[in-house]
PyMOL Python script that loads the backbone (N, CA, C, O; Angstrom):
from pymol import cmd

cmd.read_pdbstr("""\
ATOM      1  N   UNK A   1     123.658 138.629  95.921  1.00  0.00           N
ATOM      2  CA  UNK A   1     122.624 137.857  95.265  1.00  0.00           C
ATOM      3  C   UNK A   1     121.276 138.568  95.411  1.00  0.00           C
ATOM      4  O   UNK A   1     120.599 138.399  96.425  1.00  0.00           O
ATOM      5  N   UNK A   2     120.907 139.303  94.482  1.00  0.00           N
ATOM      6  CA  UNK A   2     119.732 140.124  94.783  1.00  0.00           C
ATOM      7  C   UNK A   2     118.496 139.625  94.520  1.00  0.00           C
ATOM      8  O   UNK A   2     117.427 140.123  94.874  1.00  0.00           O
ATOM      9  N   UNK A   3     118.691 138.465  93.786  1.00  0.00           N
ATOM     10  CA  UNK A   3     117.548 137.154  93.423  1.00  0.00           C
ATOM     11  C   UNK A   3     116.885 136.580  94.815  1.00  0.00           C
ATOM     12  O   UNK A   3     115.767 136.519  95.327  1.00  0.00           O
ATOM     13  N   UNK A   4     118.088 136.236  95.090  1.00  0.00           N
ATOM     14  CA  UNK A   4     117.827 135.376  96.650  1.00  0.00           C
ATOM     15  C   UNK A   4     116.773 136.389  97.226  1.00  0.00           C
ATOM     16  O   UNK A   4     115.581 136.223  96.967  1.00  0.00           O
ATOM     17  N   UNK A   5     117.216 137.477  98.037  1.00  0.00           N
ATOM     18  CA  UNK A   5     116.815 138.804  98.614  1.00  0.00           C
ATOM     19  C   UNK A   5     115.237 139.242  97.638  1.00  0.00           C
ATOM     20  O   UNK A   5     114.372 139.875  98.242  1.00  0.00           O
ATOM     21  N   UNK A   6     115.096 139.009  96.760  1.00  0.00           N
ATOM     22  CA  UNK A   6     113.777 139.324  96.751  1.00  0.00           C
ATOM     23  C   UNK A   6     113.018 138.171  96.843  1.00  0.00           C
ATOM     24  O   UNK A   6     111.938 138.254  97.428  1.00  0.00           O
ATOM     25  N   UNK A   7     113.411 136.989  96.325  1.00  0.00           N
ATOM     26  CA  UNK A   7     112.392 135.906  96.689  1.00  0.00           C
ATOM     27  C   UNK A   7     111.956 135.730  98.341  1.00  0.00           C
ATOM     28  O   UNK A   7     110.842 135.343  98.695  1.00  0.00           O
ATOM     29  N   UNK A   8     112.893 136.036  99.125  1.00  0.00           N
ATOM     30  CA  UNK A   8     112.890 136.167 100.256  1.00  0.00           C
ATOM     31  C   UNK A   8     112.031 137.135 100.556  1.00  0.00           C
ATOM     32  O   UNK A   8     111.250 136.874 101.471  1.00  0.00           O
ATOM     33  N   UNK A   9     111.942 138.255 100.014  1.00  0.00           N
ATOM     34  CA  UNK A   9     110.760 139.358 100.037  1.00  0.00           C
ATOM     35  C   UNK A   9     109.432 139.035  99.733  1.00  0.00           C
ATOM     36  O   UNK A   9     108.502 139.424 100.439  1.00  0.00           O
ATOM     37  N   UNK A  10     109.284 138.379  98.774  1.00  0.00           N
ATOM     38  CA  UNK A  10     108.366 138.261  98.144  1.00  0.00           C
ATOM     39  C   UNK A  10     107.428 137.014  99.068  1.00  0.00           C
ATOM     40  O   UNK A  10     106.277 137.318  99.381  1.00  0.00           O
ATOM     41  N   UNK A  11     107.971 135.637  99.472  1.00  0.00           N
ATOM     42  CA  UNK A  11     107.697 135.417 100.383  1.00  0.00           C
ATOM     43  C   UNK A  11     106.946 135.437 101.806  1.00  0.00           C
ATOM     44  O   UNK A  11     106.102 134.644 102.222  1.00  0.00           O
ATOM     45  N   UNK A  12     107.506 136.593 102.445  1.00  0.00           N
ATOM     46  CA  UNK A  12     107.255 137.813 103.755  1.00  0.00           C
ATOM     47  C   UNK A  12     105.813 138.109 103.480  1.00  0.00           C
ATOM     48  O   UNK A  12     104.972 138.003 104.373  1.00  0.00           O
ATOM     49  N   UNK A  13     105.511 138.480 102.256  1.00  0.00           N
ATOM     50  CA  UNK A  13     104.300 139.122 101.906  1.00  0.00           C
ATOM     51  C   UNK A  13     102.917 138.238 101.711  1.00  0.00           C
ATOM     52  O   UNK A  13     101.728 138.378 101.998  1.00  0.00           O
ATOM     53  N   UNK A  14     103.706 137.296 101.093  1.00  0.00           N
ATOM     54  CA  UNK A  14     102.425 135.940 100.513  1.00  0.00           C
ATOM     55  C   UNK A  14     101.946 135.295 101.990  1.00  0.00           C
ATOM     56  O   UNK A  14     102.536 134.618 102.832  1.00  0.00           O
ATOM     57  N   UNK A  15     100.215 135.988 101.862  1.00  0.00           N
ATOM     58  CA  UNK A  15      99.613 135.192 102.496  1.00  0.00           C
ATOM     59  C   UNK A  15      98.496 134.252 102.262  1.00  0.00           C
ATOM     60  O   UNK A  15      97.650 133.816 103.043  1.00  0.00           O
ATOM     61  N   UNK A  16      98.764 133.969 100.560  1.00  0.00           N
ATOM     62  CA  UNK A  16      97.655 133.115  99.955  1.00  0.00           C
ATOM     63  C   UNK A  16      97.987 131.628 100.453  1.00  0.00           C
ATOM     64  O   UNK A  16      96.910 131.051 100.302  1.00  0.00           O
ATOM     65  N   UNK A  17      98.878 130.723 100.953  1.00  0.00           N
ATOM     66  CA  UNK A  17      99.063 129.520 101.457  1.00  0.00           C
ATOM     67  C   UNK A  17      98.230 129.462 102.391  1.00  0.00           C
ATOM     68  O   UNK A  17      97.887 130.329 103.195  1.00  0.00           O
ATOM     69  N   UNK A  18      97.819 128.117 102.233  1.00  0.00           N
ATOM     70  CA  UNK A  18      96.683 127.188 102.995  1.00  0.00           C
ATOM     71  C   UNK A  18      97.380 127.153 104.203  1.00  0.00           C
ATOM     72  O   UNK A  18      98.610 127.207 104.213  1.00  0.00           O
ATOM     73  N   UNK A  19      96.508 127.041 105.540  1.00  0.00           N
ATOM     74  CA  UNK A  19      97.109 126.399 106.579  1.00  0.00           C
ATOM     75  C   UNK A  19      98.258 125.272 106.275  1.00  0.00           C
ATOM     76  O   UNK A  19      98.499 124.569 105.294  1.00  0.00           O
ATOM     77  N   UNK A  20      98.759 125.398 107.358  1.00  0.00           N
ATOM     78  CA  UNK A  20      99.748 124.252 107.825  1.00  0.00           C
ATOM     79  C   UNK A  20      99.036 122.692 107.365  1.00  0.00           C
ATOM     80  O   UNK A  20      99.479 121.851 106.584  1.00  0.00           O
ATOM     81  N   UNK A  21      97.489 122.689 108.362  1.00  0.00           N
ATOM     82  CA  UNK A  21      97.542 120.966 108.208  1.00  0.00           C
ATOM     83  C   UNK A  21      96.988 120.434 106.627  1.00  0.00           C
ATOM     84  O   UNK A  21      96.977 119.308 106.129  1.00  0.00           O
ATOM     85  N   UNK A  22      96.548 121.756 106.100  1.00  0.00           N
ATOM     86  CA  UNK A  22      96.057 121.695 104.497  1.00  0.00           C
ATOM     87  C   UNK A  22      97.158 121.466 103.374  1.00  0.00           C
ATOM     88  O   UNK A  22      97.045 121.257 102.166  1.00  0.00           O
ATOM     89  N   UNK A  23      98.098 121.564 104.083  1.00  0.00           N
ATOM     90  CA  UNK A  23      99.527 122.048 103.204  1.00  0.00           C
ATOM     91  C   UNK A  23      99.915 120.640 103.590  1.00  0.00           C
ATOM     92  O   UNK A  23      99.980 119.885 102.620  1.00  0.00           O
ATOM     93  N   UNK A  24     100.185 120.103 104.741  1.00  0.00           N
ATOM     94  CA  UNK A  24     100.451 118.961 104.728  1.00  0.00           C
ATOM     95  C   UNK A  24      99.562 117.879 103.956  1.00  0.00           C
ATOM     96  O   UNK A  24     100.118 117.074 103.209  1.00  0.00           O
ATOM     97  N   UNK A  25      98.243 117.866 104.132  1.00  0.00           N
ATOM     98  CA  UNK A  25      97.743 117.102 103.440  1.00  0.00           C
ATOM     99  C   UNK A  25      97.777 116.989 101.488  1.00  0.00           C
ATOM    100  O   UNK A  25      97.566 116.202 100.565  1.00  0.00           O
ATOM    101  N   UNK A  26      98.218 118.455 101.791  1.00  0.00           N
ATOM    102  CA  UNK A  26      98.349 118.644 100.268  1.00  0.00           C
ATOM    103  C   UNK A  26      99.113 117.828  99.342  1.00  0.00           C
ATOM    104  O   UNK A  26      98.929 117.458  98.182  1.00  0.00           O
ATOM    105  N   UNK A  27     100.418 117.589 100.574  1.00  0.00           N
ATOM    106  CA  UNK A  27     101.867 117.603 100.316  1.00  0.00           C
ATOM    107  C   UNK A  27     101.724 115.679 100.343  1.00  0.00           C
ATOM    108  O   UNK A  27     102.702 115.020  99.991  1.00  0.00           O
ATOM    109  N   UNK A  28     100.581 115.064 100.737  1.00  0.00           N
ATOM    110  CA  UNK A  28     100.599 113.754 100.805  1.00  0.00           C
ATOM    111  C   UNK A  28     100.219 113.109  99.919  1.00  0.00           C
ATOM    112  O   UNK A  28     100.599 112.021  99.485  1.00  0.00           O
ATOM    113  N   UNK A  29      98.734 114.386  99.348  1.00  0.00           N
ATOM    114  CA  UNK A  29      97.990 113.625  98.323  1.00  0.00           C
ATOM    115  C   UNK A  29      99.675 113.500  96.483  1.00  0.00           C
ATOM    116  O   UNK A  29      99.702 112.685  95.560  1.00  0.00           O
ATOM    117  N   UNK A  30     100.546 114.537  96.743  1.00  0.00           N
ATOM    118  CA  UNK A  30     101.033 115.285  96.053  1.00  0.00           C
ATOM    119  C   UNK A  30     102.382 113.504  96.012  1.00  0.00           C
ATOM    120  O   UNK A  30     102.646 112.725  95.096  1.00  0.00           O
ATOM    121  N   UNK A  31     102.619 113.540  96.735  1.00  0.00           N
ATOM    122  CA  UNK A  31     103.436 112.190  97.050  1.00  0.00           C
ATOM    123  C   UNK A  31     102.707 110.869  96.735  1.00  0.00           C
ATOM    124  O   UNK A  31     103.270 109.918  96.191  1.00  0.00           O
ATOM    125  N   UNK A  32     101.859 110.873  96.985  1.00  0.00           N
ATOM    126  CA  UNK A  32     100.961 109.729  96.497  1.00  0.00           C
ATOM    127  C   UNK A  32     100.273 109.456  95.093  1.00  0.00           C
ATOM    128  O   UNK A  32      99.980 108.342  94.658  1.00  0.00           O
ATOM    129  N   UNK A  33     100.061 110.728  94.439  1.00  0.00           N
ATOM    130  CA  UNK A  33     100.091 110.546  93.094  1.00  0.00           C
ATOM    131  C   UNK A  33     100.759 110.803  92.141  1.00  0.00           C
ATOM    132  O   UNK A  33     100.427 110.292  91.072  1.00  0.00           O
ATOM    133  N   UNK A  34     102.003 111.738  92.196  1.00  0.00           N
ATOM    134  CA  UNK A  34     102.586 111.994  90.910  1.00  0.00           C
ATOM    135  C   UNK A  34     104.013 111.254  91.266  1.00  0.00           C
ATOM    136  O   UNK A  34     104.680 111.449  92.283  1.00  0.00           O
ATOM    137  N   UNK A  35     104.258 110.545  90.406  1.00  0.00           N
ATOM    138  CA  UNK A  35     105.119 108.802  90.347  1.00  0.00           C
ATOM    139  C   UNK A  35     106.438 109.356  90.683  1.00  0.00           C
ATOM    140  O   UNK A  35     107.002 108.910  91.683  1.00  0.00           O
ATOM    141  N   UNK A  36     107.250 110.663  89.676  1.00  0.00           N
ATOM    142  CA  UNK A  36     108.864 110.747  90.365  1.00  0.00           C
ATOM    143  C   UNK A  36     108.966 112.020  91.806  1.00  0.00           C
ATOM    144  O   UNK A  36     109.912 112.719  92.171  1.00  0.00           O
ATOM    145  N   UNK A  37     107.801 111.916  92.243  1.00  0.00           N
ATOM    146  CA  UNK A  37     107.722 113.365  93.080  1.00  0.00           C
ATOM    147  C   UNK A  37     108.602 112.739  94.268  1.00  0.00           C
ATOM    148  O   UNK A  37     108.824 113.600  95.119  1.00  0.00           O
ATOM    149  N   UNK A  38     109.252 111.309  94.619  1.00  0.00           N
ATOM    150  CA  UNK A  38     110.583 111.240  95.681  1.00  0.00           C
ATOM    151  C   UNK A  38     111.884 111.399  94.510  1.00  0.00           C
ATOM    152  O   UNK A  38     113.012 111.551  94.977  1.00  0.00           O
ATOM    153  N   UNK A  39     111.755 111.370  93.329  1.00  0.00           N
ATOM    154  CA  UNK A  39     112.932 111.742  92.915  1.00  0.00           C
ATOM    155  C   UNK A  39     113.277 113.227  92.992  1.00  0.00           C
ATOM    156  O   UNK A  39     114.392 113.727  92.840  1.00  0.00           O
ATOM    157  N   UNK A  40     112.484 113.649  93.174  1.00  0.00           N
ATOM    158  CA  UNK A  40     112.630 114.845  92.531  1.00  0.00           C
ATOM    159  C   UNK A  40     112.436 116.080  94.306  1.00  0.00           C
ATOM    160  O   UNK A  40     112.869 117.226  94.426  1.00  0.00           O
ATOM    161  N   UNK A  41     111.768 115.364  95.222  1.00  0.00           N
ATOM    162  CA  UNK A  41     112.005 115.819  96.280  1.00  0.00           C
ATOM    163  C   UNK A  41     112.004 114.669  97.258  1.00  0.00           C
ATOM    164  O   UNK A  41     110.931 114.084  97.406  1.00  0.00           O
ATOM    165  N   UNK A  42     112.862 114.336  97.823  1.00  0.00           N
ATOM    166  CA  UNK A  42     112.706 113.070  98.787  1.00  0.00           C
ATOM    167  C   UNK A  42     111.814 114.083 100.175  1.00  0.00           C
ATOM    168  O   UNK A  42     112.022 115.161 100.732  1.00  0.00           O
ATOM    169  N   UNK A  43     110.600 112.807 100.284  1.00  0.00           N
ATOM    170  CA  UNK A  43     109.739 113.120 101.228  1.00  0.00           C
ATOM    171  C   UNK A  43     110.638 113.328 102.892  1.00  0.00           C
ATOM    172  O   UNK A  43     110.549 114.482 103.312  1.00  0.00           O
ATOM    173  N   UNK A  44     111.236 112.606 103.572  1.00  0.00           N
ATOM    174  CA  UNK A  44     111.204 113.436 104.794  1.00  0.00           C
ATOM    175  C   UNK A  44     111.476 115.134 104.766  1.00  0.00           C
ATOM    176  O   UNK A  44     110.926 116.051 105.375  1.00  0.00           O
ATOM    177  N   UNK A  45     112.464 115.108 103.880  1.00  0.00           N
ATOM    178  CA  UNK A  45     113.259 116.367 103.974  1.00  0.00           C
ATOM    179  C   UNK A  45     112.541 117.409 103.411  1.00  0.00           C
ATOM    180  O   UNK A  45     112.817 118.566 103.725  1.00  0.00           O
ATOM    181  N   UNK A  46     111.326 117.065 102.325  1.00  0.00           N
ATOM    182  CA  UNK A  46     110.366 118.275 102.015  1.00  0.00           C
ATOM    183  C   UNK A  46     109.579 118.500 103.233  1.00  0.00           C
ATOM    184  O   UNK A  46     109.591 119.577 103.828  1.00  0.00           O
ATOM    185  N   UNK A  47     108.699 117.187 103.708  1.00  0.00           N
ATOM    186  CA  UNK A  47     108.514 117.920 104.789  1.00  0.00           C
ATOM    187  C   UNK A  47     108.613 118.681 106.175  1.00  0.00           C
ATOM    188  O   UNK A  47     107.809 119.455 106.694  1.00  0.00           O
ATOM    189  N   UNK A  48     109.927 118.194 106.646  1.00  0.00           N
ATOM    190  CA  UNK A  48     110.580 119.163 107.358  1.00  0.00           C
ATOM    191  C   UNK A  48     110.972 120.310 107.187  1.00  0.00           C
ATOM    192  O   UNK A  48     111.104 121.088 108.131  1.00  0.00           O
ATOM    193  N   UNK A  49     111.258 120.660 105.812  1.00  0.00           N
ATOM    194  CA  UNK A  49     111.639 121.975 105.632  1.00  0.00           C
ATOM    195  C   UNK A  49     110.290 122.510 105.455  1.00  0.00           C
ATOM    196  O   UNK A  49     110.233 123.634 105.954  1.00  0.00           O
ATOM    197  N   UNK A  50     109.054 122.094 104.877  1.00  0.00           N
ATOM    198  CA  UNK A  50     107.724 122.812 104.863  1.00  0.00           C
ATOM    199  C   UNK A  50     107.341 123.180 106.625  1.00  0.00           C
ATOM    200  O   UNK A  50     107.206 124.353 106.973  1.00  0.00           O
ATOM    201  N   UNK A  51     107.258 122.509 107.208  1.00  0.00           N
ATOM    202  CA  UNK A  51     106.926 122.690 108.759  1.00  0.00           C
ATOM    203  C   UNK A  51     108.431 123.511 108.717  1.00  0.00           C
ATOM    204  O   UNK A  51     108.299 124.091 107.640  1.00  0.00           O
ATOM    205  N   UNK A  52     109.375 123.794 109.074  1.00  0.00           N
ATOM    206  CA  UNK A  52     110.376 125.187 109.160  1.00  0.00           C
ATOM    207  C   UNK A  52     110.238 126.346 108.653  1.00  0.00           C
ATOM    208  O   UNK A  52     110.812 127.320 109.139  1.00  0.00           O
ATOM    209  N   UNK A  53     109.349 126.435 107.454  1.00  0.00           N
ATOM    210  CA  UNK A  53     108.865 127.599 107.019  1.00  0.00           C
ATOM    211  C   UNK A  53     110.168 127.693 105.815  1.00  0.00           C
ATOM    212  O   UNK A  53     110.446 128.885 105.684  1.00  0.00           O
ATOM    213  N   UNK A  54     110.931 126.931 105.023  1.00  0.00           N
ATOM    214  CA  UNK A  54     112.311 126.694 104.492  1.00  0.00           C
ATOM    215  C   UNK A  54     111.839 126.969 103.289  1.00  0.00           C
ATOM    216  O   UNK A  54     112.509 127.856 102.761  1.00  0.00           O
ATOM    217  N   UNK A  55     110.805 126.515 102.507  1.00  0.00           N
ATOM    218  CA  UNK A  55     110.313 126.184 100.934  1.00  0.00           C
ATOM    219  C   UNK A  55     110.178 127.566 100.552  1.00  0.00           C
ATOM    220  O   UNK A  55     109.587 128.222 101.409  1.00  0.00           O
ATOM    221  N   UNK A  56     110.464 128.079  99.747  1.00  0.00           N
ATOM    222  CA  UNK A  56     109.504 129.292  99.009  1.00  0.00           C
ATOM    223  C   UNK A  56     108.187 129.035  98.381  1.00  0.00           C
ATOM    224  O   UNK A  56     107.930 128.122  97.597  1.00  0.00           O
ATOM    225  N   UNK A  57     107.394 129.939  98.816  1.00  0.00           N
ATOM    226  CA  UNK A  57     105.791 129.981  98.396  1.00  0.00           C
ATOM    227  C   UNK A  57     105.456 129.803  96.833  1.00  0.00           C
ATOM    228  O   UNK A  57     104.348 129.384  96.499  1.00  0.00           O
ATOM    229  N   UNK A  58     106.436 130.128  95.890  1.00  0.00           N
ATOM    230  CA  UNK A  58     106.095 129.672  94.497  1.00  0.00           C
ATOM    231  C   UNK A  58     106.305 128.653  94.626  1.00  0.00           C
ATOM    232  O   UNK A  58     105.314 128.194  94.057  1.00  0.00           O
ATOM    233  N   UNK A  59     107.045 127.515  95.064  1.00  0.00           N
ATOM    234  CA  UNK A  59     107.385 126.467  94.981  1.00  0.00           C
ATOM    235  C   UNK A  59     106.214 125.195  95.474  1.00  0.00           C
ATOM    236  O   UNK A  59     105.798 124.156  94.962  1.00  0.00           O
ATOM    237  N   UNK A  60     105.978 125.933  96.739  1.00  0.00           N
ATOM    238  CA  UNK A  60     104.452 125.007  97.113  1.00  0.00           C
ATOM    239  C   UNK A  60     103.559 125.289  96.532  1.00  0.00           C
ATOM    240  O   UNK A  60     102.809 124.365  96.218  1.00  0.00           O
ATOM    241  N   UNK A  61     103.200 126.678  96.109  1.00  0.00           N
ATOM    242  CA  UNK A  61     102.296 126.503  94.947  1.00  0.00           C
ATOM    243  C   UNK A  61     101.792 126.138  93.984  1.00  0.00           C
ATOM    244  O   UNK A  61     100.615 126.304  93.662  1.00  0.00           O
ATOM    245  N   UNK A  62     103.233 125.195  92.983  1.00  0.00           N
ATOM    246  CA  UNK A  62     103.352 124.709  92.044  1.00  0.00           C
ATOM    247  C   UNK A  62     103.016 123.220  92.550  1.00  0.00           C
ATOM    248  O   UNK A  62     102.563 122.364  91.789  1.00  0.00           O
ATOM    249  N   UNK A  63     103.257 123.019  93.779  1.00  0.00           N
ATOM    250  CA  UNK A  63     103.272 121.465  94.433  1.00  0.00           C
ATOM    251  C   UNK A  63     102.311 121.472  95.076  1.00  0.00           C
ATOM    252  O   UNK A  63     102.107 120.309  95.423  1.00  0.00           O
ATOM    253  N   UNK A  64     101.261 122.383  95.617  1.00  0.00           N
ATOM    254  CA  UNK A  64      99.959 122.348  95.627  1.00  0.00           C
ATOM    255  C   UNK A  64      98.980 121.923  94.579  1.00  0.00           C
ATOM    256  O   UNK A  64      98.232 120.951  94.474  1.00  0.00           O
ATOM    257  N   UNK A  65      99.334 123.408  93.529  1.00  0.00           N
ATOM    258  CA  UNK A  65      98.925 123.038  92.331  1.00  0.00           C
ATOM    259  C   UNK A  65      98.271 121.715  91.695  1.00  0.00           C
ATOM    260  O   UNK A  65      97.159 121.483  91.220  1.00  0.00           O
ATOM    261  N   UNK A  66      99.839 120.672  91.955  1.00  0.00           N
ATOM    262  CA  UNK A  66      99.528 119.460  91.044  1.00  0.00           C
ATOM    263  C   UNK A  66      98.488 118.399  92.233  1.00  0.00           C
ATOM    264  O   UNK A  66      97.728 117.454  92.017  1.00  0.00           O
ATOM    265  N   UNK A  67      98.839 118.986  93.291  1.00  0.00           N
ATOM    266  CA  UNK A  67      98.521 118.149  94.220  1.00  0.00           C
ATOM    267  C   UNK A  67      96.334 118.338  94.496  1.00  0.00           C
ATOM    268  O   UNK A  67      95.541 117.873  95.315  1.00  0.00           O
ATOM    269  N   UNK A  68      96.246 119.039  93.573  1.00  0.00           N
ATOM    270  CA  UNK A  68      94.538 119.842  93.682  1.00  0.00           C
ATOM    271  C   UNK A  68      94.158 118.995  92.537  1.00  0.00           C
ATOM    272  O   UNK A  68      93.015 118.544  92.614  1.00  0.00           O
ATOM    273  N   UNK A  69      94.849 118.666  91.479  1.00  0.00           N
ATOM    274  CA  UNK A  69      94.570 117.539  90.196  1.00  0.00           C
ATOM    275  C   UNK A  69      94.081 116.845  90.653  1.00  0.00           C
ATOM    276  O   UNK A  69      92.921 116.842  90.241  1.00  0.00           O
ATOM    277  N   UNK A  70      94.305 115.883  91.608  1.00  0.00           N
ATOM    278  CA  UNK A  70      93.757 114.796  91.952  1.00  0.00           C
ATOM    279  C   UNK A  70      93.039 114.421  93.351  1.00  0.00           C
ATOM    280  O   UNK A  70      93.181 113.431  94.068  1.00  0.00           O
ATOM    281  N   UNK A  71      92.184 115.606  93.490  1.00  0.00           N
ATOM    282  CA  UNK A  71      91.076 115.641  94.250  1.00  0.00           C
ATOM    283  C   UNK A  71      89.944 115.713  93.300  1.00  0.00           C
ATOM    284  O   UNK A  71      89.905 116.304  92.221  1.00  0.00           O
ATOM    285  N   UNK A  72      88.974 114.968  93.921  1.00  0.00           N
ATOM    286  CA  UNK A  72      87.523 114.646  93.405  1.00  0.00           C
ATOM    287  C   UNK A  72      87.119 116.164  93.910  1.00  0.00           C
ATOM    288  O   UNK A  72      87.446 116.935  94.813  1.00  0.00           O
ATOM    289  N   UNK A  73      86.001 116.125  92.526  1.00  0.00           N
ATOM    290  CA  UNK A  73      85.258 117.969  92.884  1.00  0.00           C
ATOM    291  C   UNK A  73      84.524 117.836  94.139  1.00  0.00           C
ATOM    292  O   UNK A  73      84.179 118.770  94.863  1.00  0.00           O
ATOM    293  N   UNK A  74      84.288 116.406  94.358  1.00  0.00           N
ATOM    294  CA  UNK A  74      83.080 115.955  95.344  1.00  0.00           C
ATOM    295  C   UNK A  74      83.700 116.220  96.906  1.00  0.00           C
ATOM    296  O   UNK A  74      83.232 116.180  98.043  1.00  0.00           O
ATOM    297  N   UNK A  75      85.085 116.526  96.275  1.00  0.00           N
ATOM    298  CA  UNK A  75      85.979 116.530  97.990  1.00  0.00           C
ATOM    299  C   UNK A  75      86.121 118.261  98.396  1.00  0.00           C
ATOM    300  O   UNK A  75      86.953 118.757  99.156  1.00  0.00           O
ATOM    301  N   UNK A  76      85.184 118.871  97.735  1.00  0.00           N
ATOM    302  CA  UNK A  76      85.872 120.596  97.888  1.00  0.00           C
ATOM    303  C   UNK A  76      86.512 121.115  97.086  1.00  0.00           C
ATOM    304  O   UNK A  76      86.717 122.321  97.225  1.00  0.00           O
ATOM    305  N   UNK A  77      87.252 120.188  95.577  1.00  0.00           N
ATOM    306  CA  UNK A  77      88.469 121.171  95.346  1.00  0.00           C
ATOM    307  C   UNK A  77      88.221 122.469  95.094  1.00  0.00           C
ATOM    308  O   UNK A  77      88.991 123.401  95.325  1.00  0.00           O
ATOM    309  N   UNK A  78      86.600 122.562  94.381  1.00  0.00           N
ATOM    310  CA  UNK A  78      86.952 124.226  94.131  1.00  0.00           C
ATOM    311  C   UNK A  78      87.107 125.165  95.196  1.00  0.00           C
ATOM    312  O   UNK A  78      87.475 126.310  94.933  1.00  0.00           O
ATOM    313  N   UNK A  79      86.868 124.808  96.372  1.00  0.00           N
ATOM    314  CA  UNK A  79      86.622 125.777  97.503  1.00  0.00           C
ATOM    315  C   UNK A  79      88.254 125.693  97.941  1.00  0.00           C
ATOM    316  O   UNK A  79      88.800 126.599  98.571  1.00  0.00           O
ATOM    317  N   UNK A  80      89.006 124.350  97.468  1.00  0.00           N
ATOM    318  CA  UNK A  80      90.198 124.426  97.856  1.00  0.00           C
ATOM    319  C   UNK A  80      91.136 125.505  96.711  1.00  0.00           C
ATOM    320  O   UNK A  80      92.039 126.179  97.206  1.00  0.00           O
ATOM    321  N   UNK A  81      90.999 125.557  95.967  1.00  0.00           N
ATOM    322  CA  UNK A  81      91.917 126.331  94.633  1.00  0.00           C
ATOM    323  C   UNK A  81      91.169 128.098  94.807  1.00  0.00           C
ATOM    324  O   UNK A  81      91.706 129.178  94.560  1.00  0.00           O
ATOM    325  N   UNK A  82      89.998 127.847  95.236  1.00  0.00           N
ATOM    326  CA  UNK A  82      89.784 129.218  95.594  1.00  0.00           C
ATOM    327  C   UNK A  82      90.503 129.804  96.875  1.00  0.00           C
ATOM    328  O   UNK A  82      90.846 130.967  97.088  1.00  0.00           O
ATOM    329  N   UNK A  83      90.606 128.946  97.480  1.00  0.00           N
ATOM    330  CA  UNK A  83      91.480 129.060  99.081  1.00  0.00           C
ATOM    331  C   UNK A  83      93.156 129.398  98.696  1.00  0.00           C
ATOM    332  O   UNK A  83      93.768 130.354  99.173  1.00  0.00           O
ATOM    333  N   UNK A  84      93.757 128.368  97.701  1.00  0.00           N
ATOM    334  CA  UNK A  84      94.928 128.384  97.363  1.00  0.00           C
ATOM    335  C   UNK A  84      95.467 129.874  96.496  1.00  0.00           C
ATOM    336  O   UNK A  84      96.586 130.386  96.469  1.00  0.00           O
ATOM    337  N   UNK A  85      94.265 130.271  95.876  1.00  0.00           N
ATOM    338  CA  UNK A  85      94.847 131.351  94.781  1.00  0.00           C
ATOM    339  C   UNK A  85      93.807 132.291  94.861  1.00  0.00           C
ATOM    340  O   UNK A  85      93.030 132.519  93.934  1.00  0.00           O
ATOM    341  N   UNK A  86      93.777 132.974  96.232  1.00  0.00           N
ATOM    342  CA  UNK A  86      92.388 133.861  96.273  1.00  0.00           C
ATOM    343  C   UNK A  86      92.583 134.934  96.003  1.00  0.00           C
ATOM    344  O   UNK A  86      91.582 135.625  95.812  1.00  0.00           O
ATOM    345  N   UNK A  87      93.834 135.529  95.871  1.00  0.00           N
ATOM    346  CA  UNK A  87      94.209 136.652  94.760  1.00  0.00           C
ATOM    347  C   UNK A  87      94.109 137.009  93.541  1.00  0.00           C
ATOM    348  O   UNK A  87      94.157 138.155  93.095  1.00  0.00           O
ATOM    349  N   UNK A  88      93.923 135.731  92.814  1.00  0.00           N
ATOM    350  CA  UNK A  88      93.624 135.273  91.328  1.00  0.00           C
ATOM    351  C   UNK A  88      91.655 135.330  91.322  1.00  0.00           C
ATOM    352  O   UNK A  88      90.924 134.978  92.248  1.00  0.00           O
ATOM    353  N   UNK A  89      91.372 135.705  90.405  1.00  0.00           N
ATOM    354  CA  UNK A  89      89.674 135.568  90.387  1.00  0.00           C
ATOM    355  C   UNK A  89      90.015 134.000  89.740  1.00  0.00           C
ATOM    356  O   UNK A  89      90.985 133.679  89.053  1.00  0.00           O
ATOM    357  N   UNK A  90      89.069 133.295  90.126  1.00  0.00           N
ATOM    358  CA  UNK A  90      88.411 132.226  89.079  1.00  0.00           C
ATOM    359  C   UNK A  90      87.371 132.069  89.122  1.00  0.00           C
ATOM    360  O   UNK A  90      86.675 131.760  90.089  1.00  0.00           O
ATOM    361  N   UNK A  91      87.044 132.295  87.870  1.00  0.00           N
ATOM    362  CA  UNK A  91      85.452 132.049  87.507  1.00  0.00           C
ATOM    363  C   UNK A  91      85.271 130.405  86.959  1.00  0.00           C
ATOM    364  O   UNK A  91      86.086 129.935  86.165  1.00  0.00           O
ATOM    365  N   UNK A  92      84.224 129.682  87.428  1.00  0.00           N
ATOM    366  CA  UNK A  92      83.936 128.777  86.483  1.00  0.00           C
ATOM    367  C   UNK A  92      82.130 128.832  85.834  1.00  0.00           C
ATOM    368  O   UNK A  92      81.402 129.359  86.676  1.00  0.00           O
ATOM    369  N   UNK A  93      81.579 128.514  84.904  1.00  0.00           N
ATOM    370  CA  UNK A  93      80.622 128.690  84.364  1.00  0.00           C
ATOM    371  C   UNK A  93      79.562 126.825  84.772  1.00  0.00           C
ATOM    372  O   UNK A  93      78.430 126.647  84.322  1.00  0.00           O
TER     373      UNK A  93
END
""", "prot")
cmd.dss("prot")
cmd.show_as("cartoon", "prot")
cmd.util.cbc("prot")
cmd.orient("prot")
């Protein structure tokens, strides 16, 4: 499976993820607002495998991602999405 083996690589390398307790909080606001997010990942078991280091980094990214929607600008987000994707430039005007 040479898929597996590079995501696994690719992984190793990514050090754009937020801390741990940012990631958790991420992972709450992320549960709390988007309506099938226990269908689609039942909460204990995402976050146990996030604290194991288990998830792949595209994957929280995408679940970061949605989870940055629904922060007020007034709460940091841009300093947070700059934190999340600081490899990426973003400019805003």
């Amino acid at each position: 499976m040479p898929h597996a083996r590079l995501d696994r690589e690719v992984d190793k390398i990514d050090a754009t993820l937020p801390p741990t307790a940012l990631g958790l909080s991420l992972l709450e606001i992320y549960y709390a607002r988007i309506c099938n997010a226990p269908v689609l990942f039942p909460k204990p078991l995402l976050f146990q495998e996030y604290l194991a280091g288990a998830i792949p980094g595209y994957l929280l990214k995408g679940l970061f991602a949605n989870a940055t929607l629904y922060i007020p600008l007034n709460f940091g987000r841009r300093f947070l999405l700059a934190h999340l994707y600081a490899d990426f430039s973003i400019s805003r005007k």
